[in-house]
C-alpha positions, -999 to 999 in steps of 0.1 A, spaced: 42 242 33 21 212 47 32 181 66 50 155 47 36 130 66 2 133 51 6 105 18 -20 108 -15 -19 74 -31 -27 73 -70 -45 41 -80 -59 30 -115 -91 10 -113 -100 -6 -145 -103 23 -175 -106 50 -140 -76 70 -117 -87 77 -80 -66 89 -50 -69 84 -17 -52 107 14 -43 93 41 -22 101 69 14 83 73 26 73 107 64 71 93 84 100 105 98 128 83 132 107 90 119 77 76 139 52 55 123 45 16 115 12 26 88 32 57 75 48 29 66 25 8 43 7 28 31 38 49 -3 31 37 -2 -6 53 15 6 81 -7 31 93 -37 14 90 -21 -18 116 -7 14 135 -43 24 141 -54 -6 151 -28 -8 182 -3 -32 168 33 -27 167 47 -31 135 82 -30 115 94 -32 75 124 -55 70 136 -75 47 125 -109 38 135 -136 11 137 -113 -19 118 -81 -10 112 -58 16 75 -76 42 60 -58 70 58 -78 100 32 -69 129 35 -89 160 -5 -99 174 -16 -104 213 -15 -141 211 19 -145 204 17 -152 167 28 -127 137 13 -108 107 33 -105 78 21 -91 44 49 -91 17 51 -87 -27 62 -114 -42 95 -131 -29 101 -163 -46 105 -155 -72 106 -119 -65 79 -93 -86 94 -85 -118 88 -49 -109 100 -45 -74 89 -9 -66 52 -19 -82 45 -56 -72 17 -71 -89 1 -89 -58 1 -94 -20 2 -116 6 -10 -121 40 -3 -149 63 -4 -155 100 21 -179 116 33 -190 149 57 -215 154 58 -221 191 29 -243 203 6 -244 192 20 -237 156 -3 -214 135 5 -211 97 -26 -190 76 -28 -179 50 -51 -144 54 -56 -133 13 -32 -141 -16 -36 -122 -46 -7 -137 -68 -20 -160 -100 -29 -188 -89 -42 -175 -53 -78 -168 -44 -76 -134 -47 -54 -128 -78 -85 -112 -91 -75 -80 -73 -39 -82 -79 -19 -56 -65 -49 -37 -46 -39 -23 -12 -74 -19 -1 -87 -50 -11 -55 -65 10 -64 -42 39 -101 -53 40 -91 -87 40 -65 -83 71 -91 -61 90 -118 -85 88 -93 -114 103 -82 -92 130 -114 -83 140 -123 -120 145 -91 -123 162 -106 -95 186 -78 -69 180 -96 -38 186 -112 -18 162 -96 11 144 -94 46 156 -121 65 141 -114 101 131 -124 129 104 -101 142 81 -77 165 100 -66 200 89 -39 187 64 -55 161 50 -86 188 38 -51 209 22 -42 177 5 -75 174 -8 -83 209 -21 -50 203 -40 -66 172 -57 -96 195 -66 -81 223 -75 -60 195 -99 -89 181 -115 -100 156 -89 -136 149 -76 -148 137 -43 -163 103 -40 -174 83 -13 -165 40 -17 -186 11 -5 -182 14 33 -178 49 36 -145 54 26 -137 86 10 -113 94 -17 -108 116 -51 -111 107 -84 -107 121 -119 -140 129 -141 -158 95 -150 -154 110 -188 -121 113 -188 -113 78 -199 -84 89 -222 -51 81 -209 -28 111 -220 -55 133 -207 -54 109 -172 -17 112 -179 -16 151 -175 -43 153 -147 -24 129 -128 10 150 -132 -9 180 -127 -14 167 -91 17 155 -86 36 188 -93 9 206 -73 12 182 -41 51 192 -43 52 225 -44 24 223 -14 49 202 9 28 167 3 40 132 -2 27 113 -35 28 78 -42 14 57 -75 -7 24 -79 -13 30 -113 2 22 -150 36 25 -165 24 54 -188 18 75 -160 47 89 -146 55 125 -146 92 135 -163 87 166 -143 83 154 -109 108 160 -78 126 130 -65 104 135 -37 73 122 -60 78 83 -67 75 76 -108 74 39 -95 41 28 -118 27 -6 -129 1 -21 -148 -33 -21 -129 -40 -32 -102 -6 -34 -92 5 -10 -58 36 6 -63 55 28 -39 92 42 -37 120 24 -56 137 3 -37 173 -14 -39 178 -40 -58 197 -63 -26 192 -66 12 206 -45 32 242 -51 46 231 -65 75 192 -77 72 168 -87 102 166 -125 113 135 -120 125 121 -109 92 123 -141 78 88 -157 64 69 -185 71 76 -222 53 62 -219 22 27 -225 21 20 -267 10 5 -271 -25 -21 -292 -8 -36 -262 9 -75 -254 -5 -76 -224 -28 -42 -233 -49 
């Protein structure tokens, strides 16, 4: 059995289904609501900033706390809240500070009307966005690493399900199903192929890819939590707060209709 701390994300893109391993920072201990936004949270991990999931307005944000005294917070959709709250259909990313000098900005918005709602719920387009701001805010660069020991398992899992390596624009590798395999009950039975196969070896699974995808067969340990590309979905959540949420998890004034890009 491998380490349940290594996470294989599902995504579709357009009429394709890739997957990309990464490894979670989220304890085996970890609440639902750590594991559903492993993928955001490790990446801010590596980058040296301390960072927390909590609950917001409507939904559970992650809120990451930079050098200069102001705060990160990426969150779904709050107000109103995403229609599919395990799979919300965009992101957003805003700094904000409100001791003096107050800082309120917005970093990438993906929802309808925003700038980026051409990528909707796309966790790496989000992450590309937040990297390149924090590298102009000078937080220091990412960790670089290879692939460690389990994340080669997880991937000779993927292959041995059907999966292909690929490399994306800037290097970043990940596995994807045939480029002729456009069908979706054949994408439908590769994908649960891999999901049952990542179980039985020990690893963590989570989706960012259609409704039609989710395997009957899979453990509660494998999320079903799909949505309509290119939403992200993760682990189902709660439909309330917790009993007693975090004050400090509370968001930034909504953002003035005046502000470019709206």
């Amino acid at each position: 059995m491998h380490s349940d701390n290594v996470l294989v994300t599902f995504e579709r893109q357009g009429s394709h289904v890739r997957a990309w391993i990464s490894a979670s920072s989220s304890p085996p201990a970890a609440s639902a609501q750590d594991h559903r936004y492993a993928t955001l949270t490790a990446a801010l991990r590596q980058r040296g900033l301390e960072c927390t999931v909590e609950y917001g307005l409507s939904d559970y944000i992650v809120h990451a706390e930079l050098s200069d005294g102001s705060s990160l917070i990426i969150s779904p959709p709050q107000e109103p809240p995403s229609e599919n709250p395990e799979s919300p259909e965009s992101w957003m990313a805003t700094r904000h500070r409100s001791a003096e000098p107050t800082v309120y900005e917005v970093i990438y918005d993906s929802e309808p009307d925003g700038p980026d709602a051409r990528h909707g719920g796309s966790v790496p387009h989000l992450l590309s966005a937040v990297d390149a701001r924090l590298d102009r805010l000078g937080v220091p660069p990412r960790q670089e690493r290879g692939p460690s020991a389990e994340e080669h398992a997880a991937g000779a899992v993927l292959h041995r399900a059907g999966f292909v390596p690929a490399e994306a624009v800037g290097g970043a590798h990940y596995y994807r199903l045939p480029s002729a395999m456009t069908d979706p009950a054949e994408q439908r039975l590769a994908v649960t192929r891999a999901f049952d196969m990542l179980q039985v070896e020990g690893f963590q699974a989570q989706t960012q890819t259609g409704r039609t995808f989710p395997p009957t067969s899979a453990s509660s340990r494998v999320s079903a939590a799909l949505a309509p590309s290119p939403s992200a979905g993760q682990h189902a959540l709660p439909a309330g707060p917790p009993a007693e949420p975090s004050t400090r998890a509370a968001l930034p004034p909504t953002r003035p209709s005046s502000t470019p890009g709206r």
